[in-house]
C-alpha positions in Angstrom: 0.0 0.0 0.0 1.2 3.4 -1.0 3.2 5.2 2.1 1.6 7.7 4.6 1.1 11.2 2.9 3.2 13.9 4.6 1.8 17.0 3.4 -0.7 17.9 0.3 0.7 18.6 -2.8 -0.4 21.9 -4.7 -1.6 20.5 -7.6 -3.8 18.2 -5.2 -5.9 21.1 -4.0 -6.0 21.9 -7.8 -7.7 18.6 -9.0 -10.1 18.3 -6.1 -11.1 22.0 -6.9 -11.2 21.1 -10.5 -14.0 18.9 -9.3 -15.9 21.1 -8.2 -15.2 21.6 -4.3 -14.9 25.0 -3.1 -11.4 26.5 -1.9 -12.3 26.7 1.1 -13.5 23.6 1.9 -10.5 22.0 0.8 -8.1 24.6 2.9 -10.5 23.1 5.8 -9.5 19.3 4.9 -6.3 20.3 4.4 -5.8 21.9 7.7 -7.5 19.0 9.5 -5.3 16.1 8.5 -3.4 14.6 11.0 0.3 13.8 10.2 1.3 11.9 13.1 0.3 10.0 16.2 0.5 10.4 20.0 -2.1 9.6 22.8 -5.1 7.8 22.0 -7.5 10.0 23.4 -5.9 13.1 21.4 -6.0 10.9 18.3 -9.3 9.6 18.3 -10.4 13.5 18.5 -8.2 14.5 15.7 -8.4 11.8 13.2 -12.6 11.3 13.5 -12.7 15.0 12.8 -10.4 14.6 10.0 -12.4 11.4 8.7 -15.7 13.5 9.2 -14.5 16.1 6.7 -13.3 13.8 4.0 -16.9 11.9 4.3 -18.4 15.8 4.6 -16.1 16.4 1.6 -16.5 13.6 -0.4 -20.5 14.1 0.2 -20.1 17.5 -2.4 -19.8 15.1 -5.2 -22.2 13.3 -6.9 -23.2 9.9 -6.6 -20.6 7.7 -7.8 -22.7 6.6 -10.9 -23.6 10.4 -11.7 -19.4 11.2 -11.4 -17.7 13.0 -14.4 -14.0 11.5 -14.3 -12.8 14.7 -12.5 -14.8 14.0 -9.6 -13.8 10.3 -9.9 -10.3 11.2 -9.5 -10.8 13.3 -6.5 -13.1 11.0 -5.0 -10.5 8.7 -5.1 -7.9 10.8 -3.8 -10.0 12.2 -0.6 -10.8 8.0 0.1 -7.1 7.4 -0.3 -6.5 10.0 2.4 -8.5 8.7 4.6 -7.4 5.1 4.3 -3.9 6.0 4.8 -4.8 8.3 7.8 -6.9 5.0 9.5 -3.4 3.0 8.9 -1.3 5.4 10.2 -3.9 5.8 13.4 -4.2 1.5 14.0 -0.3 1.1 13.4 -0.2 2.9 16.8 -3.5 2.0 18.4 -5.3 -1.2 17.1 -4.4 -2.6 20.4 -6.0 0.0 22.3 -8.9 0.0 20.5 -9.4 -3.8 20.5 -8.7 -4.2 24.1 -11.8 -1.8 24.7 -13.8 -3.3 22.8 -13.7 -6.6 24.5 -13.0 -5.3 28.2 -9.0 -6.5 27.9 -10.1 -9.2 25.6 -12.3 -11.2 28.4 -15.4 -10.9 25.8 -15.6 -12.7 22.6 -17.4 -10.4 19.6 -17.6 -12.0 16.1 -15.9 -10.3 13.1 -19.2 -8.9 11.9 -20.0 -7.3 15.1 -16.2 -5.8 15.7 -16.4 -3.7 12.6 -19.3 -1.9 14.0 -18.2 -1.7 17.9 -15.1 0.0 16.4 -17.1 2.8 14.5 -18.9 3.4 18.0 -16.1 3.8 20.2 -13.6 5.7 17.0 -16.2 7.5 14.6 -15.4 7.3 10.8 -12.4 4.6 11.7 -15.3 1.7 10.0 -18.4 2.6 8.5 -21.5 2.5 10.7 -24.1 0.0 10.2 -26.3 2.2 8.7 -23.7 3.8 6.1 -23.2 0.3 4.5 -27.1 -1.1 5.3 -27.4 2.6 2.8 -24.8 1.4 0.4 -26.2 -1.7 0.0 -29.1 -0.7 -2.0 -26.8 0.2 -4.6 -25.6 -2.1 -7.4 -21.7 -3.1 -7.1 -20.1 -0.9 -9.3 -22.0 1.8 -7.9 -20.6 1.8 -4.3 -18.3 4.0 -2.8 -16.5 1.2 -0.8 -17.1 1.9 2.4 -16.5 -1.0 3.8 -12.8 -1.4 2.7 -12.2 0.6 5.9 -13.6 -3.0 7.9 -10.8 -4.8 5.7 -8.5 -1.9 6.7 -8.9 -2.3 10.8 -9.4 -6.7 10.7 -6.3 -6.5 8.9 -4.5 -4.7 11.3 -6.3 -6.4 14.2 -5.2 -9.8 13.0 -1.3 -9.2 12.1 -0.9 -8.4 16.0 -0.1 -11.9 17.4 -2.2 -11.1 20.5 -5.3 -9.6 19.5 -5.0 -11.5 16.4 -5.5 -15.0 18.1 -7.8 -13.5 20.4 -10.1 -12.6 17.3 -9.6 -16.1 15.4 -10.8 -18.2 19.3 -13.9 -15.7 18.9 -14.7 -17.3 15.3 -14.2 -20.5 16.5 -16.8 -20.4 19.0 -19.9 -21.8 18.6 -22.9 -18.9 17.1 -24.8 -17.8 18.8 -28.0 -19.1 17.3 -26.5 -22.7 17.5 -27.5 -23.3 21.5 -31.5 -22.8 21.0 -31.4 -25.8 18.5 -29.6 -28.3 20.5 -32.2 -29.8 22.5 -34.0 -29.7 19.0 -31.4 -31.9 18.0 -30.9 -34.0 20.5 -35.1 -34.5 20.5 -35.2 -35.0 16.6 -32.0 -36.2 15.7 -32.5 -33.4 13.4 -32.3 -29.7 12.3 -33.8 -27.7 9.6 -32.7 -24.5 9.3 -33.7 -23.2 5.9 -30.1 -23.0 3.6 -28.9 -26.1 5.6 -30.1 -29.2 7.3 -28.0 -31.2 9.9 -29.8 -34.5 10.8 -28.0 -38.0 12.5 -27.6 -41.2 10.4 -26.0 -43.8 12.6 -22.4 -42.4 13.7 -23.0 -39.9 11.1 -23.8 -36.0 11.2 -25.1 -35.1 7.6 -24.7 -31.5 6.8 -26.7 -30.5 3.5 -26.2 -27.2 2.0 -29.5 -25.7 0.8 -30.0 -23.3 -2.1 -31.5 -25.0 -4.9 -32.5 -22.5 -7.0 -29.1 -21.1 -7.3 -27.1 -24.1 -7.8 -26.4 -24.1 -3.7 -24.7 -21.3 -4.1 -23.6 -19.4 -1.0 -24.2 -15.7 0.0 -25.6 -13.3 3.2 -28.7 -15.8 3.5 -27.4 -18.9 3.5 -23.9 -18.1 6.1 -25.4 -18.1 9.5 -27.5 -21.1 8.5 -24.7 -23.3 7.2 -22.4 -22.5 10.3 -24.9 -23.4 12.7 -25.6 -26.7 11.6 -21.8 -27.1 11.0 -21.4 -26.3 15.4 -24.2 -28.5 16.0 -23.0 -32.0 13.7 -19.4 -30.8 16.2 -21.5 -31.0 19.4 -23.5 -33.7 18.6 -22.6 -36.2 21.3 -24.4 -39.2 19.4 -22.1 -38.8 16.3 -18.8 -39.6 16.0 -17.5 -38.0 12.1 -19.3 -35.6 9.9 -20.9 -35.6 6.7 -20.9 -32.2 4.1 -22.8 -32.6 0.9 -25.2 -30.4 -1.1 -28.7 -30.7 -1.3 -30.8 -31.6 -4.7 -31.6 -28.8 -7.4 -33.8 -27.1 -9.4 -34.0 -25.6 -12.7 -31.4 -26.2 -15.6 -29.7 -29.3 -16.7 -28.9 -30.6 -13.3 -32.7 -30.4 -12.2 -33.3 -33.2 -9.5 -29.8 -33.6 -9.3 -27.4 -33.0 -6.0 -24.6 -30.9 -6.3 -21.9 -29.9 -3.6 -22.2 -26.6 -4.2 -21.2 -23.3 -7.3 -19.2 -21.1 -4.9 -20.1 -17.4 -4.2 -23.8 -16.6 -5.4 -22.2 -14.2 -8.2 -26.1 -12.5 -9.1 -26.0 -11.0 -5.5 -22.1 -10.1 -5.8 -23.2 -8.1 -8.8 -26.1 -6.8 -7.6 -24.1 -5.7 -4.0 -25.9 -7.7 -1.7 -22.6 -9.9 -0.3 -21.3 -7.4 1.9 -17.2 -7.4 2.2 -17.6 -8.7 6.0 -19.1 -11.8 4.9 -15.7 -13.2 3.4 -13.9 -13.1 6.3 -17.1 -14.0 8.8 -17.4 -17.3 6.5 -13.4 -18.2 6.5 -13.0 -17.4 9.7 -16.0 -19.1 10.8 -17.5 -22.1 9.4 -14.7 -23.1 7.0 -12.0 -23.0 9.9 -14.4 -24.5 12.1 -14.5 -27.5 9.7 -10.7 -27.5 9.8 -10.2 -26.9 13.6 -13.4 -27.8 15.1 -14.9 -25.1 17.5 -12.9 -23.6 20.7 -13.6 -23.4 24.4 -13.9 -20.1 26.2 -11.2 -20.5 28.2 -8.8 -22.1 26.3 -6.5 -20.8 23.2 -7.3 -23.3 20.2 -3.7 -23.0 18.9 -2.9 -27.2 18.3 -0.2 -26.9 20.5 -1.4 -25.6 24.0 -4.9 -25.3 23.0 -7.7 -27.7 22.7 -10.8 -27.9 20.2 -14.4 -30.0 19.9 -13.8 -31.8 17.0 -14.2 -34.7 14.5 -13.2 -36.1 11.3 -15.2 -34.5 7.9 -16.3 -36.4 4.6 -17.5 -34.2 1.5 -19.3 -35.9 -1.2 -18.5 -34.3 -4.6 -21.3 -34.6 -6.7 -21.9 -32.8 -10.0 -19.1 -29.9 -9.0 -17.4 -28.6 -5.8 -17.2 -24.9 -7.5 -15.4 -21.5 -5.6 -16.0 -21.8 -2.0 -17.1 -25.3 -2.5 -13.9 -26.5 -3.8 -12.4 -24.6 -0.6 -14.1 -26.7 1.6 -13.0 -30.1 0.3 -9.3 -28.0 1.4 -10.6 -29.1 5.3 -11.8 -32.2 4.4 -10.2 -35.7 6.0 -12.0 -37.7 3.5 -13.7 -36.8 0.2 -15.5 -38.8 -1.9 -16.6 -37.6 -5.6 -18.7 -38.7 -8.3 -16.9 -40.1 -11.6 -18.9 -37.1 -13.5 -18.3 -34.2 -10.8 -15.3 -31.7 -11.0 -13.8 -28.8 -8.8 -12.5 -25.2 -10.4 -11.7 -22.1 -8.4 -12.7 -19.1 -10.9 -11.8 -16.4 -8.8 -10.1 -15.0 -11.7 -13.2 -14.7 -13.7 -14.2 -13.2 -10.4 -11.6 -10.7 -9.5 -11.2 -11.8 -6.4 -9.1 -14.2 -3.7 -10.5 -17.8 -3.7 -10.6 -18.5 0.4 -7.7 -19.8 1.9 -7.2 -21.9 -1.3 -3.9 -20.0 -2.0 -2.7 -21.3 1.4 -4.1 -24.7 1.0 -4.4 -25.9 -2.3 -0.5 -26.4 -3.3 -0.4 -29.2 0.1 -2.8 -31.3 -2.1 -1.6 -30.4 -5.6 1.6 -28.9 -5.5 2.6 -24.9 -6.2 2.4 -25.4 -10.4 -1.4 -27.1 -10.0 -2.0 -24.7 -7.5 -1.4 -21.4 -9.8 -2.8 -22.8 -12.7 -6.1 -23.5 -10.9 -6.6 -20.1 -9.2 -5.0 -17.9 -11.8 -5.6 -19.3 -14.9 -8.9 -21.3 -14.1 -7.6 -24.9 -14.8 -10.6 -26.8 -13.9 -9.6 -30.1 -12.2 -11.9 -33.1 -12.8 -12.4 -35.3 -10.2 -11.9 -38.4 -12.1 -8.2 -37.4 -13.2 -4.8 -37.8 -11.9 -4.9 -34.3 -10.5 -8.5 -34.5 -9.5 -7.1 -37.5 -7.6 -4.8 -35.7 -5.5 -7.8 -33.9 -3.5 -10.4 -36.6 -4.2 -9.5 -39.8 -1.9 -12.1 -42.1 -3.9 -14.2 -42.0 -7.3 -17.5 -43.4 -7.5 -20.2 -44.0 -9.7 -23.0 -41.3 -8.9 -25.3 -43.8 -8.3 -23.3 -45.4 -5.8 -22.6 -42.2 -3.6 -25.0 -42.7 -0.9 -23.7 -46.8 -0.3 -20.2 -45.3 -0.8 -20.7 -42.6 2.0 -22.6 -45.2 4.5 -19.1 -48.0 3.3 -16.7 -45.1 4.3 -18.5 -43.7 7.2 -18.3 -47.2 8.7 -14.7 -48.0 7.8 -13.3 -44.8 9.4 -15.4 -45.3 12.6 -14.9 -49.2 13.2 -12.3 -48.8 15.3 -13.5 -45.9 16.9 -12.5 -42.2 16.7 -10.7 -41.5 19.9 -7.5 -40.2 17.7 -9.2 -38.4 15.7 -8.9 -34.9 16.7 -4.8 -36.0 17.9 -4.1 -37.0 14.4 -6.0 -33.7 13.0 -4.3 -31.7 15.1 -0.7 -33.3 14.7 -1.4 -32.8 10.9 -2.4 -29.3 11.6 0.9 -28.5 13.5 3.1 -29.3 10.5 1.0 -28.3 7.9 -1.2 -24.9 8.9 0.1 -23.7 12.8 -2.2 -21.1 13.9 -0.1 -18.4 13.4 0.3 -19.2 9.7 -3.3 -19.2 9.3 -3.8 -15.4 11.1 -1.1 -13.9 9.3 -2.6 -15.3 5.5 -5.5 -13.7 7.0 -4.3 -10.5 8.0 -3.2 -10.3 4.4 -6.4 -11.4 3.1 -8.8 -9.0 4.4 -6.8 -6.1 2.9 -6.4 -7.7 -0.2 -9.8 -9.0 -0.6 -11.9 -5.9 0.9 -9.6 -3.8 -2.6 -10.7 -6.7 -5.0 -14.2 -6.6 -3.7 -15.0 -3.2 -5.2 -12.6 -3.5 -7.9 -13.7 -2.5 -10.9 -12.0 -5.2 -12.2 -14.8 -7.5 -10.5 -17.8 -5.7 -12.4 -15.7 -6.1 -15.7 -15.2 -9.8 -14.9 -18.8 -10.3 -13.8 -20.6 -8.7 -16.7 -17.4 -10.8 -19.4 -18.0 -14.3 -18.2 -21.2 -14.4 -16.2 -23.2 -12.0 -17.9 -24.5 -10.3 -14.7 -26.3 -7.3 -17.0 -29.3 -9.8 -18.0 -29.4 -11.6 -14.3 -32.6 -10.8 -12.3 -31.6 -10.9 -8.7 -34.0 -13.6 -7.0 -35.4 -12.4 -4.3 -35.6 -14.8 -1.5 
C-alpha cells in the first residue's frame, strides 16, 4: 500500500477543486489532517474529525454513478487520504482499541460485530451499520467502498499476534443461534434450518447445503445457517465424524440432481448484496471450524497448548465442488466424488481471492497445479490424476449414498478417539495457527480492494453476464 502522505501537494488542491469543491472547503480538509500519532484519546479527536470532513467532503460530489472523471479522480484521492490516515492511526492504536472493545479481551465479539463496535467507540475509523445497510441498495459498481475501511482495521487487528488470536478463538466459538437448536437436535435427531439441514444417520452428522434455486450457491442468507448446523453436527454427542454434501436442485440441466455446491452466489455479488464482511465472517467461521473444530472459552485453540471439539469430515463431490465449495474439500479428511463431478476455483473470472485456497491448495496439488487452478482457471476433474490428489475415492454417482454409508463405517470401526490427535498433529506441520492469522491478515486487505474492484464488475458482466441476471429475491 502506497506510504503515509506527509503533506498535500499543490496540484492536489488543484484537482479536487477542479472537481468542483470550493477553496475553502479543501483549505479546511487540508488543515485538518493529521500527520502523526500520540495519545489515543488526542488521536481519536483529531483523526474522526479529519475522517468526518473527508466523508463531509466527499458528500459535495455526486453519486458515484452520476461522477464525471474529475470528480472520480478526487473521490478517489480524498478516500485514499482517509485510508492512509486509519493506517497510520491503527499502526499505533489497534491494540488499544481492541482491548476496549472486549473489556481487555475477556469478551468474545464475532468479526461482523467488531467492525461496528469499532465505529462506536472511534467515529469514521469503519463505517457504521447504517452507512453500508445505505450502500447496499446500490448495485456493485456503484458503491463507494465503504467497507474497505472494515478490511482496513481486521487487517491490522489480526497481524498483532495477541489480538490477532484473540479474534480467530472468537470465530471458533460456537454462534450464537447454535445453542437454542440443540435440545431440537438431540429431541429430533434433526435440524432444519432453511439454507442447511443437519440430521444423524447412525455415527453420522449429515450436513446438507440448501440453495437450490441457485445451484447451492452461497451468500448473506445462506452463512449463518450453514455455520450453525456445522457447530451443531461438532456438538452432537451421538455422532462420532461428519458428513458435508449439497442438497438436490432445481432448474437447468442438473434439475433433480445434487450438487456440492457453485461457490459465491455471483447475481448477489453483482447486484451488491454480499457485503465485504461476509468473506472473512465465512473463513474465519465455518470453514475453519471444519478445519479446527470449535474452541472453548477458556482455552486458546492454537494445536499446540490449546484444545478444540472436534471430529473427522467427509464431502461428497457430486456434480461440482465450484469457488467456496472447492475450498471446503481443502478441510476435508476424507472426500468422496462422483466419476462425473469436477472442482474449479474461478476467482479469476471473479476478480477476487478464492478463500484460503492459495494457502491450502499447493499441500494437495503442488505450487504449479495450485497457480494454474486459481490464476488461470484450470478446472480439475475429479476423475483425473490431479482430481485425484484432492479426491481420496471415485465413485459412480449412483453409488454415492452406499459409498458414504461404506466409508463412514470403515473410518469409525475402530472408533475415533485419535481423531482430533491426528488432525491436530497434521495441523501443527501443515497450517500452525499463526500461519493461518497472518494469511488472513493479508487477506482482508487484499480481498476488501478486490471486492470493489472495478476489475470484479468487468469480470462479472465478461463471463457471467451479470447485465441480464434478475436478482431472485428470497
Amino acid at each position: 500500500m502506497a506510504a503515509p502522505v506527509t503533506q498535500v501537494p499543490a496540484q492536489e488542491s488543484e484537482s479536487l477543486q477542479r472537481a468542483g469543491i470550493g477553496n475553502a472547503a479543501v483549505a479546511a480538509w487540508h488543515a485538518a489532517a493529521p500527520r502523526d500519532t500520540g495519545d489515543f484519546a488526542g488521536d481519536c479527536a483529531r483523526y474522526s474529525r479529519f475522517w468526518e470532513s473527508s466523508t463531509a467532503l466527499l458528500a459535495r460530489l455526486p453519486a458515484k454513478a452520476a461522477r464525471d472523471a474529475r470528480q472520480a479522480e478526487a473521490a478517489e484521492r480524498i478516500k485514499q487520504v482517509a485510508r492512509e490516515a486509519r493506517t497510520r492511526f491503527l499502526r499505533t492504536h489497534v491494540e488499544v482499541v481492541y482491548d476496549r472493545l472486549t473489556h481487555n479481551r475477556s469478551r468474545f465479539i464475532r468479526v461482523e460485530q467488531l467492525v461496528y463496535d469499532a465505529a462506536a467507540l472511534v467515529p469514521g475509523l469503519t463505517p457504521t451499520r447504517a452507512q453500508v445497510t445505505a450502500e447496499s441498495a446500490c448495485l456493485q459498481r456503484d458503491k463507494d467502498g465503504l467497507e474497505i475501511d472494515h478490511g482496513i482495521f481486521v487487517s491490522a487487528a489480526l497481524a498483532n499476534p495477541g489480538i490477532g488470536s484473540h479474534l480467530c478463538h472468537a470465530m471458533l466459538l460456537p454462534h450464537a443461534g447454535t445453542a437454542e437448536r440443540l435440545a431440537e437436535l438431540e429431541k429430533k435427531g434433526r435440524v432444519n434450518l432453511g439454507a442447511a439441514e443437519v440430521f444423524r444417520k447412525g455415527r453420522a452428522s449429515h450436513v446438507i447445503g440448501k440453495n437450490p434455486r441457485h445451484l447451492n450457491a452461497e451468500d448473506a442468507t445462506t452463512l449463518d445457517a450453514a455455520e450453525i448446523a456445522v457447530d451443531l453436527a461438532i456438538l452432537d454427542p451421538h455422532t462420532q465424524i461428519g458428513v458435508l454434501r449439497g442438497d438436490y436442485v432445481h432448474g437447468g440441466k442438473y434439475q433433480g440432481k445434487r450438487v456440492l455446491g457453485s461457490g459465491i452466489n455471483l447475481t448477489h455479488l453483482y447486484y451488491g448484496k454480499v457485503p465485504f464482511i461476509w468473506y472473512l465472517q465465512r473463513d474465519l467461521g465455518i470453514v475453519n471450524k471444519l478445519y479446527r473444530g470449535l474452541a472453548h472459552p477458556g482455552m486458546m485453540p492454537d494445536d499446540v497448548n490449546g484444545q478444540t471439539i472436534e471430529m473427522p469430515w467427509i464431502a461428497a463431490v457430486e456434480g461440482f465442488a465450484i469457488g467456496g465449495h472447492c475450498q471446503y474439500l481443502l478441510t476435508m479428511d476424507y472426500v468422496l466424488a462422483a466419476r462425473d463431478a469436477f472442482m474449479s476455483l474461478p476467482a479469476r473470472k471473479e476478480g477476487i481471492i478464492p478463500g484460503a485456497a492459495n494457502l491450502r491448495l499447493p499441500r494437495f496439488t503442488g505450487d504449479r497445479i495450485a497457480r494454474q487452478a486459481i490464476l488461470y482457471e484450470r478446472r480439475l476433474d475429479c476423475d483425473s490424476p490431479e482430481g485425484r490428489l484432492i479426491c481420496d475415492e471415485v465413485v459412480a454417482p449412483a453409488d454415492m449414498d452406499s459409498a458414504i454409508e461404506r466409508v463412514v463405517q470403515n473410518l469409525t470401526s475402530s472408533g475415533v478417539v485419535s481423531a482430533a490427535s491426528n488432525r491436530r498433529a497434521f495441523r501443527v506441520a501443515q497450517e500452525p495457527f499463526d500461519l493461518f492469522r497472518n494469511y488472513f491478515a493479508v487477506y482482508a486487505l487484499e480481498q476488501a480492494y478486490c471486492h470493489f474492484s472495478p476489475a470484479l464488475i468487468s469480470n462479472l458482466e465478461q463471463h457471467w453476464n451479470a447485465k441480464n441476471r434478475k436478482l431472485d429475491s428470497k
